[in-house]
Backbone of each chain as ProteinMPNN parsed JSONL, in Angstrom:
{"seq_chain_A": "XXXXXXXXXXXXXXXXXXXXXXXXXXXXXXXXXXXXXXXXXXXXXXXXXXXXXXXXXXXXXXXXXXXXXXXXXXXXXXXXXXXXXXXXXXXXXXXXXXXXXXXXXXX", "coords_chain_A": {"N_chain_A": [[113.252, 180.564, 79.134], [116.034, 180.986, 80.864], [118.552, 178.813, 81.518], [121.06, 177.92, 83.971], [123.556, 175.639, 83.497], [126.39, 173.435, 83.777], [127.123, 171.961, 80.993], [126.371, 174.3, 79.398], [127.266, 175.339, 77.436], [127.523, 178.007, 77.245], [129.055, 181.221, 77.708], [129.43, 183.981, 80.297], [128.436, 186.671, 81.085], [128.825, 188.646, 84.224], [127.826, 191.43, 85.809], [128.194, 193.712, 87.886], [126.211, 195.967, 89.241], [126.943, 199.205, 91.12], [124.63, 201.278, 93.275], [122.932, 203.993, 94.116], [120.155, 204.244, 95.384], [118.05, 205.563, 94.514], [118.523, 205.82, 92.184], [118.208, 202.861, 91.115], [115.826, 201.639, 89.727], [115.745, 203.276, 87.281], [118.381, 202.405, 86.036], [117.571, 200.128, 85.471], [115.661, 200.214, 84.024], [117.142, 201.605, 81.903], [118.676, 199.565, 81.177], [117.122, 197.235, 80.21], [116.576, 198.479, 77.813], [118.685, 198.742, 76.459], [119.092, 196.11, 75.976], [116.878, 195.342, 74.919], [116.355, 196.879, 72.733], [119.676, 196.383, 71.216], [121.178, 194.65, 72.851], [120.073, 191.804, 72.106], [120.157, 191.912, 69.861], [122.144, 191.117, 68.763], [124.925, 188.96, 67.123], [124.806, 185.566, 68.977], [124.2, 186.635, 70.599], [122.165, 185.428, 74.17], [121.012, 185.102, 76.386], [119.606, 187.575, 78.901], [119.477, 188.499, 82.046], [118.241, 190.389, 84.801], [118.813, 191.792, 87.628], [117.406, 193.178, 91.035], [118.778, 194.469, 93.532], [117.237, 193.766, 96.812], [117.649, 195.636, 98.807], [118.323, 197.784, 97.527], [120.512, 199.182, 96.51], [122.041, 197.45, 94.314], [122.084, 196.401, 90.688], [122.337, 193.523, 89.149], [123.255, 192.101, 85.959], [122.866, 189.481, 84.232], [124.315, 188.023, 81.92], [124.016, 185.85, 79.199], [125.81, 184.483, 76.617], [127.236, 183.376, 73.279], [129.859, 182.811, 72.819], [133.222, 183.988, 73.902], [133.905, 185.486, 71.921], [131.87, 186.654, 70.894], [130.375, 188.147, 72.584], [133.109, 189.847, 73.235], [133.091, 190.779, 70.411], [130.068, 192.277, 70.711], [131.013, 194.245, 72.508], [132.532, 196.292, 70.667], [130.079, 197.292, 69.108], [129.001, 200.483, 68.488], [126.196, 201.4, 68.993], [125.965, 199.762, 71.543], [128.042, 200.47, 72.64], [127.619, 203.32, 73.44], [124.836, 202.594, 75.071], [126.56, 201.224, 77.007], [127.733, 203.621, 77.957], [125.587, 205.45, 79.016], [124.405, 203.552, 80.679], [126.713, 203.871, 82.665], [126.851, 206.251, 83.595], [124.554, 206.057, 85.482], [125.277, 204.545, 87.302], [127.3, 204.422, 90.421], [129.681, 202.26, 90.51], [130.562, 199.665, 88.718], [131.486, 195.923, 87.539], [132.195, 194.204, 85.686], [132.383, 191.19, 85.148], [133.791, 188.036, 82.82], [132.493, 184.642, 83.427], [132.815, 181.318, 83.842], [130.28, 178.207, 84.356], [130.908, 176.636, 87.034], [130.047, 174.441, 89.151], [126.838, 173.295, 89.543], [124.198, 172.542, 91.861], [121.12, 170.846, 92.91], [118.138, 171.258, 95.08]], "CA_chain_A": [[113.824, 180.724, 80.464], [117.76, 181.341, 80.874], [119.298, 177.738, 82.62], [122.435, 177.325, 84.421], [124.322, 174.517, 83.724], [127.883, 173.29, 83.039], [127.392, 171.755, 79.867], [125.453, 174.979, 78.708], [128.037, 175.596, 75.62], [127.791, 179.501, 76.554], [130.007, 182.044, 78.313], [128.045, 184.023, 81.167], [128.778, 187.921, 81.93], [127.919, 189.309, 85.059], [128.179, 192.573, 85.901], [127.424, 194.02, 89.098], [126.405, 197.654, 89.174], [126.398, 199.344, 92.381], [123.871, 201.927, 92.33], [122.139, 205.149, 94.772], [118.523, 203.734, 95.693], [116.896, 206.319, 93.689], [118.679, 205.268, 90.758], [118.016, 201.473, 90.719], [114.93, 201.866, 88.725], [116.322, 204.06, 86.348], [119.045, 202.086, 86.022], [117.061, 199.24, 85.247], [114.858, 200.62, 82.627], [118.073, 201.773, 80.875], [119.377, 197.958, 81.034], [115.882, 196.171, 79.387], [115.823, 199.242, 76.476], [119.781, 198.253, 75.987], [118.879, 194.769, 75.652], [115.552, 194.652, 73.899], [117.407, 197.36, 71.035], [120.64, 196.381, 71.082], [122.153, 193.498, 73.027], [119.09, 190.746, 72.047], [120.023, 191.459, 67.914], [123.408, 191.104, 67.998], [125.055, 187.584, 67.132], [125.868, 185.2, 70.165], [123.168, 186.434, 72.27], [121.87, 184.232, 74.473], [120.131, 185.833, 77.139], [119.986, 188.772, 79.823], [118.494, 188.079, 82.941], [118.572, 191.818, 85.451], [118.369, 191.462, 88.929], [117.861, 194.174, 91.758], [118.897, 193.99, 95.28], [116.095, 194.414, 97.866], [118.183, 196.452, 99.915], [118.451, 199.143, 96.672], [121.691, 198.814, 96.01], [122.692, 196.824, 93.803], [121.405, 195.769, 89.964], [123.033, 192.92, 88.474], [122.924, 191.494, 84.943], [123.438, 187.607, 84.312], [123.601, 187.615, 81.032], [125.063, 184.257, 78.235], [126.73, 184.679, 75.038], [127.605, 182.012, 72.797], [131.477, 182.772, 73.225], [134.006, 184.888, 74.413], [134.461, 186.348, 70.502], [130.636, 187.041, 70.543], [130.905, 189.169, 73.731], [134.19, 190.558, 72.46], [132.815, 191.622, 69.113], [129.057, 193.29, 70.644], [131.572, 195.869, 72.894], [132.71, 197.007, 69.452], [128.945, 198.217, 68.468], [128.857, 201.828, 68.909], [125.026, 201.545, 69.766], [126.267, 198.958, 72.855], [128.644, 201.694, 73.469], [126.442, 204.254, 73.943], [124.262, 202.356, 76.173], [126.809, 201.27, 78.299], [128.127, 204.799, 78.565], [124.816, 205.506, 79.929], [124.781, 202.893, 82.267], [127.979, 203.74, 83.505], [126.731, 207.356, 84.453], [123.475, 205.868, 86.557], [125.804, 203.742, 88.539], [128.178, 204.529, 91.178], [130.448, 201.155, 89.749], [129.909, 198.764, 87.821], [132.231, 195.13, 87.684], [131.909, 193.424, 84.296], [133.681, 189.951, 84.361], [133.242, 186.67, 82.527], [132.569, 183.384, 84.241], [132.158, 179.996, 83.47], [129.924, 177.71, 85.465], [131.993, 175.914, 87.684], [129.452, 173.95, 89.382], [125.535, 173.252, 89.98], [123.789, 171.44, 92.711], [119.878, 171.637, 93.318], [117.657, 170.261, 95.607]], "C_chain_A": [[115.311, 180.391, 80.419], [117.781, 179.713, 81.823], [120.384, 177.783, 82.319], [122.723, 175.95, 84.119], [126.07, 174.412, 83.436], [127.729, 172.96, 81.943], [126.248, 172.707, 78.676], [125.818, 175.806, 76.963], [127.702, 177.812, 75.379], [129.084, 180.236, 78.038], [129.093, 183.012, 79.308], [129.137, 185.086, 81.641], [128.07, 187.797, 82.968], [128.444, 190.373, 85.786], [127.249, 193.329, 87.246], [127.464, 195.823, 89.356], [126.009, 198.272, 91.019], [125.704, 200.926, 92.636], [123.233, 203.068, 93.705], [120.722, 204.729, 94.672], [117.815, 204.18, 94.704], [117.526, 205.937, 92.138], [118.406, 203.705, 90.035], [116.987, 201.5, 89.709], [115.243, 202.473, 87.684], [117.308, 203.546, 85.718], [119.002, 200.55, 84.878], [116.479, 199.192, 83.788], [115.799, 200.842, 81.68], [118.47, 200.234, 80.417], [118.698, 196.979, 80.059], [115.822, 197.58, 78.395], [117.053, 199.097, 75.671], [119.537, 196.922, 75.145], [117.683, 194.764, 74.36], [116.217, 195.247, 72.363], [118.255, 196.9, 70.619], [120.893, 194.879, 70.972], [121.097, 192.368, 72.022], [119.295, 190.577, 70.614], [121.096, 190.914, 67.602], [123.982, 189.165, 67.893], [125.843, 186.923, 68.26], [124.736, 185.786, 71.301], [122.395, 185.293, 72.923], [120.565, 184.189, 75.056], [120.647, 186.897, 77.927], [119.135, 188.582, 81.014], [118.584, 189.722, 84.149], [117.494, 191.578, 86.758], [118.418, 192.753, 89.807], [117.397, 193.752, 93.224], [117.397, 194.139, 96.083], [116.482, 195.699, 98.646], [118.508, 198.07, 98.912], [119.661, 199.469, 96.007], [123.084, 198.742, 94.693], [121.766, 196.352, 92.375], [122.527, 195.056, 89.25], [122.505, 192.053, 86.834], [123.749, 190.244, 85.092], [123.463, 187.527, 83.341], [124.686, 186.176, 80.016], [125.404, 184.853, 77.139], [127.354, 183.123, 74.531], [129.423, 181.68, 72.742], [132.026, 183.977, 73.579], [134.057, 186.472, 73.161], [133.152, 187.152, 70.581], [130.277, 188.488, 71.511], [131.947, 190.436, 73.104], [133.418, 191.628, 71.469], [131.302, 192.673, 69.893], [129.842, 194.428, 71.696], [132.253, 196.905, 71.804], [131.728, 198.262, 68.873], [129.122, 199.705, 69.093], [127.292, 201.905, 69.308], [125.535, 200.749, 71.035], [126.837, 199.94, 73.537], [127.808, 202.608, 74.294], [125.738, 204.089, 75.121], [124.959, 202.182, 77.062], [127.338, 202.264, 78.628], [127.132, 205.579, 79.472], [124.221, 204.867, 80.893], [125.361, 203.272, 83.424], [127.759, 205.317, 84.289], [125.303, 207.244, 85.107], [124.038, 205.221, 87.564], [127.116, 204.873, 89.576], [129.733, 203.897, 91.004], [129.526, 200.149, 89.437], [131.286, 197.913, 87.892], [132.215, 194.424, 86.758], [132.723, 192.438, 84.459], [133.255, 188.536, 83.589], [133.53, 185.622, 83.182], [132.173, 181.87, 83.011], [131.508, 179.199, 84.787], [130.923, 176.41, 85.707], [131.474, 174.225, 88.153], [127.936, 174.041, 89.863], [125.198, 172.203, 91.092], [122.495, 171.986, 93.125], [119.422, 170.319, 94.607], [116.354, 169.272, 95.757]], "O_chain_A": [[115.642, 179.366, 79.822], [116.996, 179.577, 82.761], [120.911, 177.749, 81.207], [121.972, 175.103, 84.602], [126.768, 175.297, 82.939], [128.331, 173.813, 81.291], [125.62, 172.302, 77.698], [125.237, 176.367, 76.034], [127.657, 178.57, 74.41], [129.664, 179.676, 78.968], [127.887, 182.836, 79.136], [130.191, 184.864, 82.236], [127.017, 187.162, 83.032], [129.509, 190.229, 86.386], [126.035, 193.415, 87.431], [128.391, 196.605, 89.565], [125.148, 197.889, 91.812], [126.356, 201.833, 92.119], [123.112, 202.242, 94.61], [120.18, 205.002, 93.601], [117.052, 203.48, 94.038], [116.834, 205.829, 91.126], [118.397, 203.437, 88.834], [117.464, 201.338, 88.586], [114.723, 201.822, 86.778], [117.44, 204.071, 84.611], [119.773, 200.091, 84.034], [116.707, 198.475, 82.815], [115.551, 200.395, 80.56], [118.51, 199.926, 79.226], [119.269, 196.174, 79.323], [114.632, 197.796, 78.167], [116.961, 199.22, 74.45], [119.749, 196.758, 73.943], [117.725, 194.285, 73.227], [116.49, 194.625, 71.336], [118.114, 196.724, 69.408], [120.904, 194.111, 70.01], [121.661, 192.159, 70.948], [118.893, 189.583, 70.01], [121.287, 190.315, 66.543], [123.422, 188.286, 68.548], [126.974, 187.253, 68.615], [124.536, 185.444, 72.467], [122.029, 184.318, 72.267], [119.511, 183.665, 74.695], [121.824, 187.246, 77.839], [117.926, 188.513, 80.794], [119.743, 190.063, 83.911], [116.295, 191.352, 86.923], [119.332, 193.529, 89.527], [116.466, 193.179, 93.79], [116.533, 194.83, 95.544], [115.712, 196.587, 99.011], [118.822, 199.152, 99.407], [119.667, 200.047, 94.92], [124.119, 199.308, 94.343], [120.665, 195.895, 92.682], [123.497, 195.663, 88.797], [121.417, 191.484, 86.751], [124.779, 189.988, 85.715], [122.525, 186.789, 83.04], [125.824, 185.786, 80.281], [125.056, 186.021, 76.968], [127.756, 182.148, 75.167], [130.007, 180.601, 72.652], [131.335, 184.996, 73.569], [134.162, 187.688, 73.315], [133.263, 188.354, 70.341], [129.987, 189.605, 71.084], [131.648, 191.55, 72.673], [133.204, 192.828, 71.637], [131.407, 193.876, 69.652], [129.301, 195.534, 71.732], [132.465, 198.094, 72.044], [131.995, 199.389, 68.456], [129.399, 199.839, 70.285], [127.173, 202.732, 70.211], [125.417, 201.595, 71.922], [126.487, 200.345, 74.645], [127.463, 202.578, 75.475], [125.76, 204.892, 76.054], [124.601, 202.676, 78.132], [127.654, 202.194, 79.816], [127.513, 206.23, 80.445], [123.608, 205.392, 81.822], [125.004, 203.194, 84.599], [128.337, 205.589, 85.342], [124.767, 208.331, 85.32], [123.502, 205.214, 88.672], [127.589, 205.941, 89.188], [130.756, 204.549, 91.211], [128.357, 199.865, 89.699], [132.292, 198.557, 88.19], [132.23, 193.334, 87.33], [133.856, 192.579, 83.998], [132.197, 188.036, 83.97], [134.68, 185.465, 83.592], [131.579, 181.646, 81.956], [131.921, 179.356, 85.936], [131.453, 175.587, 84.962], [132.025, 173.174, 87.825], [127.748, 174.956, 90.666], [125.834, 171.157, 91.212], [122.384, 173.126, 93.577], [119.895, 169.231, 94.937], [116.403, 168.296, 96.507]]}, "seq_chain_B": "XXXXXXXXXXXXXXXXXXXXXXXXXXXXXXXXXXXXXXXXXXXXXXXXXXXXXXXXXXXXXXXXXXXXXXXXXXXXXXXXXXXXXXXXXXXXXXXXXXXXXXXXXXX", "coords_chain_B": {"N_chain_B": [[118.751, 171.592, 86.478], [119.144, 174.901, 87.476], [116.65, 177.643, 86.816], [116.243, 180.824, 85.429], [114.016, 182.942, 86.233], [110.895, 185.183, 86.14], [109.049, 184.856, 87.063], [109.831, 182.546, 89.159], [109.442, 182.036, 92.171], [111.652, 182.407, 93.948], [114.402, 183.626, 96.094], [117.233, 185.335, 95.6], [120.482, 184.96, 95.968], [123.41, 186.952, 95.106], [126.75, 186.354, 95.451], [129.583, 187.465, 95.22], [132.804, 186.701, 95.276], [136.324, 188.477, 95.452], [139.309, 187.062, 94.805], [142.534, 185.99, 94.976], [144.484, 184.752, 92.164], [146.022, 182.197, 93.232], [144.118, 181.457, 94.523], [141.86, 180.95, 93.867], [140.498, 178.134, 93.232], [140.853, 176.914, 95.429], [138.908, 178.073, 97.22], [136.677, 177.461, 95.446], [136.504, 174.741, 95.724], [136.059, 174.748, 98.638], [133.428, 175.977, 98.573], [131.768, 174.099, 97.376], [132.1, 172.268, 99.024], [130.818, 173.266, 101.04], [128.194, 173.618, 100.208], [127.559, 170.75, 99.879], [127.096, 169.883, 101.991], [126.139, 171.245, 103.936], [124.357, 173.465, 102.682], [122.755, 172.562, 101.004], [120.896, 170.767, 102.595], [119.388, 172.312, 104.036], [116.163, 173.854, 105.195], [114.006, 175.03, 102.265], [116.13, 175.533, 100.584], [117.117, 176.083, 96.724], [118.974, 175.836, 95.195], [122.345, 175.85, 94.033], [124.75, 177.814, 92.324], [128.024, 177.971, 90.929], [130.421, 179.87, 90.06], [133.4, 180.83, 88.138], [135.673, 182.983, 87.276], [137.123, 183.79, 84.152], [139.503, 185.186, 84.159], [140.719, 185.142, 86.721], [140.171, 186.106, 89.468], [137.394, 186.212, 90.392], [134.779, 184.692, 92.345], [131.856, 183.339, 91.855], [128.962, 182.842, 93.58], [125.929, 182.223, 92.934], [122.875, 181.511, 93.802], [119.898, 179.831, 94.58], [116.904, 180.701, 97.145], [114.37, 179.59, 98.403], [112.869, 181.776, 100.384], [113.151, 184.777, 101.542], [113.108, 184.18, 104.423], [114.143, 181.281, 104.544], [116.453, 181.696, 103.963], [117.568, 183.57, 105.61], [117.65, 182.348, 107.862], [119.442, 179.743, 107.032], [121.583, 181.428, 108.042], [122.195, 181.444, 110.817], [122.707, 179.184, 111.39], [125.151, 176.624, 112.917], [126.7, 174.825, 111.382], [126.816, 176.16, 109.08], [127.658, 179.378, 109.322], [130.324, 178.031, 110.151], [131.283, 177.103, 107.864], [131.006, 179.609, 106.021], [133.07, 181.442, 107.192], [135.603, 180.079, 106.933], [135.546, 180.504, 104.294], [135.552, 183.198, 103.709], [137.726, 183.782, 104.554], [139.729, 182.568, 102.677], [139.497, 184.682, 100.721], [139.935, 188.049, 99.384], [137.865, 190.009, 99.764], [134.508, 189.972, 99.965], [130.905, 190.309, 98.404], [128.123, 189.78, 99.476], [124.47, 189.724, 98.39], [120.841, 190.024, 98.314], [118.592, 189.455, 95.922], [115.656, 190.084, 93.584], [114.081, 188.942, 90.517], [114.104, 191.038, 88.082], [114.14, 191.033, 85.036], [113.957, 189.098, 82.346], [115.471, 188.402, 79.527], [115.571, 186.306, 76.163], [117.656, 184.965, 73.455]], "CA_chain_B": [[118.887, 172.625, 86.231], [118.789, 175.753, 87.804], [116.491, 178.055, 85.768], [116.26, 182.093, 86.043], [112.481, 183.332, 85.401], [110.525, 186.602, 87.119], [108.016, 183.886, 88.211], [110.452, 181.31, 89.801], [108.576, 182.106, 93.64], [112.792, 182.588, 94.57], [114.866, 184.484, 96.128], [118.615, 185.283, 94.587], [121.824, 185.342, 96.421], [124.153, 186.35, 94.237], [127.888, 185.843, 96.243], [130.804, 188.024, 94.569], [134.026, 186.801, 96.21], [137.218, 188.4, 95.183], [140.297, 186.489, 95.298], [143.956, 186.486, 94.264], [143.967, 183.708, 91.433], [145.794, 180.941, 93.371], [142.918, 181.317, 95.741], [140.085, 180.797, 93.325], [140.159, 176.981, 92.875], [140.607, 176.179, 96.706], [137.635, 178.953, 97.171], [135.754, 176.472, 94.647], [136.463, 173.239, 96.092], [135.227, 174.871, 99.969], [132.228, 175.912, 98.398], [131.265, 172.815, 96.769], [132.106, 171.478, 100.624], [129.6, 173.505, 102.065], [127.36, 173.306, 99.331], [127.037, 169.523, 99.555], [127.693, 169.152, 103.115], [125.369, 171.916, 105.062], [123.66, 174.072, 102.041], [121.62, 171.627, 100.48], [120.304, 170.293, 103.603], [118.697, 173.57, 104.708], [114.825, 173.663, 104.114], [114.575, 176.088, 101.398], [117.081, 175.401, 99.533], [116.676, 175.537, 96.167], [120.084, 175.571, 94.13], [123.405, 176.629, 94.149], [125.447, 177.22, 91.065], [129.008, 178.279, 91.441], [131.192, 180.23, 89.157], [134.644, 180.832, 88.65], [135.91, 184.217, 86.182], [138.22, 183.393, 83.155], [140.479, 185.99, 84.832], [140.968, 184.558, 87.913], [139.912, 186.898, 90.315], [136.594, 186.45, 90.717], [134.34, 183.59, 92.04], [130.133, 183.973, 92.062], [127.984, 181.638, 93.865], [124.266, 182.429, 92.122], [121.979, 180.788, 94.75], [118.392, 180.257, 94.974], [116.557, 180.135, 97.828], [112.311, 179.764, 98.389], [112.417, 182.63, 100.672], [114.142, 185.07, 102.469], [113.207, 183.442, 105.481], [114.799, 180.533, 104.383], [117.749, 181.984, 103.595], [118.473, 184.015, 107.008], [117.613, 181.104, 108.878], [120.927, 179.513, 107.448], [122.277, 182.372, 108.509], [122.15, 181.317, 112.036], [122.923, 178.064, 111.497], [126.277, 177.033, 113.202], [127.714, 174.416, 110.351], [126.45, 177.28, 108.255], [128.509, 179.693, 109.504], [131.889, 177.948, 110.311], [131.73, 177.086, 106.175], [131.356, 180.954, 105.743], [134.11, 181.865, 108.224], [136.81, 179.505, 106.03], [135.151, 181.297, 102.884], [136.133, 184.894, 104.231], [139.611, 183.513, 104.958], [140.564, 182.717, 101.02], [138.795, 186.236, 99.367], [140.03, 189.202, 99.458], [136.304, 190.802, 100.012], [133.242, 189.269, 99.474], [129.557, 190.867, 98.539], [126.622, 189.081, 99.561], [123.292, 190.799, 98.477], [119.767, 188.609, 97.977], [117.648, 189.604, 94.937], [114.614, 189.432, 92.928], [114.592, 188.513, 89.083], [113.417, 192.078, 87.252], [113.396, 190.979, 84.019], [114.501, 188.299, 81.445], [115.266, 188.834, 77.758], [116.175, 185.369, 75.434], [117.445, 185.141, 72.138]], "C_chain_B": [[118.673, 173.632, 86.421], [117.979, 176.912, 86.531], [116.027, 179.79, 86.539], [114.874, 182.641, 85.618], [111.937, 184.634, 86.523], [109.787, 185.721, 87.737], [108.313, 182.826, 89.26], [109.825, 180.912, 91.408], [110.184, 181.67, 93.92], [113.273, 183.652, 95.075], [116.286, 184.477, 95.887], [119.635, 185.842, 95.711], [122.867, 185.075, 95.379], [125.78, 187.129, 94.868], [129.117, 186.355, 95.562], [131.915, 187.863, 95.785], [135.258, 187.483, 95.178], [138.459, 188.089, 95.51], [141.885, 186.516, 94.342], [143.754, 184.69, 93.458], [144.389, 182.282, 92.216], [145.002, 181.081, 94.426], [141.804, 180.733, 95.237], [139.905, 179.339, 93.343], [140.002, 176.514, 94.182], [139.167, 177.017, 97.389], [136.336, 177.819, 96.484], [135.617, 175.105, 95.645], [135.483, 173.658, 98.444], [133.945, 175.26, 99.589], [131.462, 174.808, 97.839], [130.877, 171.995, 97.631], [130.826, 171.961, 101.12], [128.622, 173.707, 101.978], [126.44, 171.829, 99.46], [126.964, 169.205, 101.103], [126.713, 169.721, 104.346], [124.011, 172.645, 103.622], [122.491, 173.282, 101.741], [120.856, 170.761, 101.309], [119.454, 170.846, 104.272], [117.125, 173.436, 104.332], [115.154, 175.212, 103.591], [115.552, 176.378, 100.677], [117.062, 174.718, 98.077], [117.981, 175.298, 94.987], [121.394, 176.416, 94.382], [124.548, 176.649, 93.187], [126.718, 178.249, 90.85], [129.59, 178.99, 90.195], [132.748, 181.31, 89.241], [135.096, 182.081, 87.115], [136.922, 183.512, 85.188], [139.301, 184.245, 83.764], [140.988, 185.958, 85.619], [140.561, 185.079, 89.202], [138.536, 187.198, 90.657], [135.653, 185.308, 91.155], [132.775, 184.208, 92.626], [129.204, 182.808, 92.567], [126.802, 182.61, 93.788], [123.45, 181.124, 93.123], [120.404, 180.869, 95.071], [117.598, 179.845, 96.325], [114.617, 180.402, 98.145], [112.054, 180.825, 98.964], [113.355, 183.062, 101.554], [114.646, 184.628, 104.049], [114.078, 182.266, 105.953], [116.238, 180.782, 104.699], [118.502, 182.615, 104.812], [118.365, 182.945, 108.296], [118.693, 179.911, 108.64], [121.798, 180.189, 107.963], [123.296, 181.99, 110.008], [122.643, 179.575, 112.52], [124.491, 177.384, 111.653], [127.587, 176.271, 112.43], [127.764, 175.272, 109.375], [127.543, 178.557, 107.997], [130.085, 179.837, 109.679], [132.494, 177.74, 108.293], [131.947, 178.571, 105.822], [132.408, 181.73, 105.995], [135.148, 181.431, 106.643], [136.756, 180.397, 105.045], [135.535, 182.185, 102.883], [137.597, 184.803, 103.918], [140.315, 183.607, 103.686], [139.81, 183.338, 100.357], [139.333, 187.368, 100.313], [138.95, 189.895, 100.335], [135.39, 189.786, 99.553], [131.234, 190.025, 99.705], [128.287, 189.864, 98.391], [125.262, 190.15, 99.044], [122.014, 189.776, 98.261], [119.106, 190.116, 96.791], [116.643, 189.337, 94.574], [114.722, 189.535, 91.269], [113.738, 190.065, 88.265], [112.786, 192.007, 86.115], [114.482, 189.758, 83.601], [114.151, 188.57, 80.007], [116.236, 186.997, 77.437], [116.18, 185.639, 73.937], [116.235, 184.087, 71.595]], "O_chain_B": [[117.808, 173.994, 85.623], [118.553, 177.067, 85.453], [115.64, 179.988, 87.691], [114.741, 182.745, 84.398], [112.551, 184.927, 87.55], [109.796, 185.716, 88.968], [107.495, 182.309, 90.022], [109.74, 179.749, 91.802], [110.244, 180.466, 94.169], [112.791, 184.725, 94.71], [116.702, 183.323, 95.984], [119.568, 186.962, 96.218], [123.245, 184.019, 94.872], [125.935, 188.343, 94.738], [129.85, 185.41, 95.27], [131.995, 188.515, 96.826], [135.212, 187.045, 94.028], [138.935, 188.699, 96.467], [142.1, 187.028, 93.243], [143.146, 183.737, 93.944], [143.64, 181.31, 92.125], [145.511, 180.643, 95.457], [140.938, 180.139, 95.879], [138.701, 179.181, 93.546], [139.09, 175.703, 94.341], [138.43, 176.332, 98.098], [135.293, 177.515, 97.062], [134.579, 174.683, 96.154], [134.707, 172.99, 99.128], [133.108, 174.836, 100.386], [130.249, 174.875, 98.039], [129.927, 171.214, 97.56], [129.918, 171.242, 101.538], [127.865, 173.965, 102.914], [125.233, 171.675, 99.273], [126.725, 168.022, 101.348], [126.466, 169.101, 105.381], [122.845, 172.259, 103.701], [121.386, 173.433, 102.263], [120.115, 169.963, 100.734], [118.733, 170.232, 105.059], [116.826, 172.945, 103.243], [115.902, 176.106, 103.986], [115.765, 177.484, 100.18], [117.018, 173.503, 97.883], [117.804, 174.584, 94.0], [121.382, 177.537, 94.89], [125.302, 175.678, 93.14], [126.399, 179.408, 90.586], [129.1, 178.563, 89.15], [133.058, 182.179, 90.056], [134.695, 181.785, 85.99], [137.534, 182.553, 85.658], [140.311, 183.542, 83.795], [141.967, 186.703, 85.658], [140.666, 184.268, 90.122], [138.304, 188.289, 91.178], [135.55, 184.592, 90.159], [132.547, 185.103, 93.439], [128.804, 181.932, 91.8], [126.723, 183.629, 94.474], [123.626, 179.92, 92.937], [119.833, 181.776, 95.676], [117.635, 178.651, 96.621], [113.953, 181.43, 98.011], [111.048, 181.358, 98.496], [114.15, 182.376, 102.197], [115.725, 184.648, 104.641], [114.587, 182.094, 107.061], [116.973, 180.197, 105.495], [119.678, 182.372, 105.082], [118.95, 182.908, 109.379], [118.969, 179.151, 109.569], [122.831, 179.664, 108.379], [124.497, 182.149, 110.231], [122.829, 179.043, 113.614], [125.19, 177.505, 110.647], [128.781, 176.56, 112.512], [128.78, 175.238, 108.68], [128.131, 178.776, 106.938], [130.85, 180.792, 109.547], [133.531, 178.062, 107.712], [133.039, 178.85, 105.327], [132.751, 182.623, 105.221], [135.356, 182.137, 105.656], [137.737, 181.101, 104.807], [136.154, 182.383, 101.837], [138.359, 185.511, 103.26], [141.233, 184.396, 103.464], [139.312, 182.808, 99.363], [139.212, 187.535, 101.526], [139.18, 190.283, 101.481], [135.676, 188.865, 98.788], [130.579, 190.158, 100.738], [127.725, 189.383, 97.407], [125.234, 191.321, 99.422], [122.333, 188.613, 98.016], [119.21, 191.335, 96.935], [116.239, 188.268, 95.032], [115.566, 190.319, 90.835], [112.579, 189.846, 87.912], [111.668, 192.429, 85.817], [115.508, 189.474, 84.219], [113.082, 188.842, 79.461], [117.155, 186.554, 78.125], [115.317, 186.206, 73.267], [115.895, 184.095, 70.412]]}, "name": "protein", "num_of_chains": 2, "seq": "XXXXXXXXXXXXXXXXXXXXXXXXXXXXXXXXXXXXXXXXXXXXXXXXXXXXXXXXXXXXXXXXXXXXXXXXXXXXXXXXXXXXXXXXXXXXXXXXXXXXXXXXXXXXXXXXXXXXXXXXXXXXXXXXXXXXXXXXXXXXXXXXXXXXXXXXXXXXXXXXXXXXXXXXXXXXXXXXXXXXXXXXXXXXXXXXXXXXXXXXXXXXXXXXXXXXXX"}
């Protein structure tokens, strides 16, 4: 199971695709056949977590990497490519940025 | 520790503000305010874990809450709101959407 924290020692894309209802599913399935082939071998993965709006929307990935370089280097792969070139023509946009966690608080 | 799973019984607000960079840290410090001050007081509230882009321009509050119910019932809530108001004030834009967890991949 993927946990948030601050002292989680990874780097944390998230990429927000914004997406035509009928494509969310489709969209989706492309995202977990990226991951399970691709992203999940390469070095520095962490996790991928893929979320979709209720409202249809919207599918976002959460995913970690062990650094910035690790990230860096899997947009190099020409299989990553690929997939996200077919990502990028199920979405409408897409927002790729890296975060760090800033802060947690549960209850 | 907030943790991301398909089974969590949550629901996902995940909070894309965009802001001009010297905005992002005072953006941080009001969410942290209204995080500790109204959020976490709500029933149904189950975490709120903040994040801030290496780029500057982006800040993500990732929020869980037990149910949507929960969650529009801060909605309405009027310390609830005046924290949201301020929040508007330092972002550019801001996309709210609630979610459910599709899938998870770990290395």
């Amino acid at each position: 199971m993927a946990e948030i924290s601050q002292s989680g020692n990874v780097v944390t894309l998230i990429n927000v695709f914004t997406v035509r209802p009928e494509d969310q599913q489709p969209l989706l399935d492309l995202l977990v056949e990226a991951t399970e082939s691709v992203m999940n071998r390469r070095p520095g993965f962490v996790s991928a977590n893929l979320h979709k709006s209720f409202d249809g929307t919207r599918v976002v990935n959460y995913a970690q990497w062990r650094s910035k370089e690790a990230f860096e280097a899997m947009l190099e792969d020409p299989a990553a490519v690929g997939h996200m070139r077919q990502a990028a023509g199920l979405a409408e946009s897409f927002e790729p940025h890296l975060y760090e966690v800033a802060y947690v608080d549960e209850a």
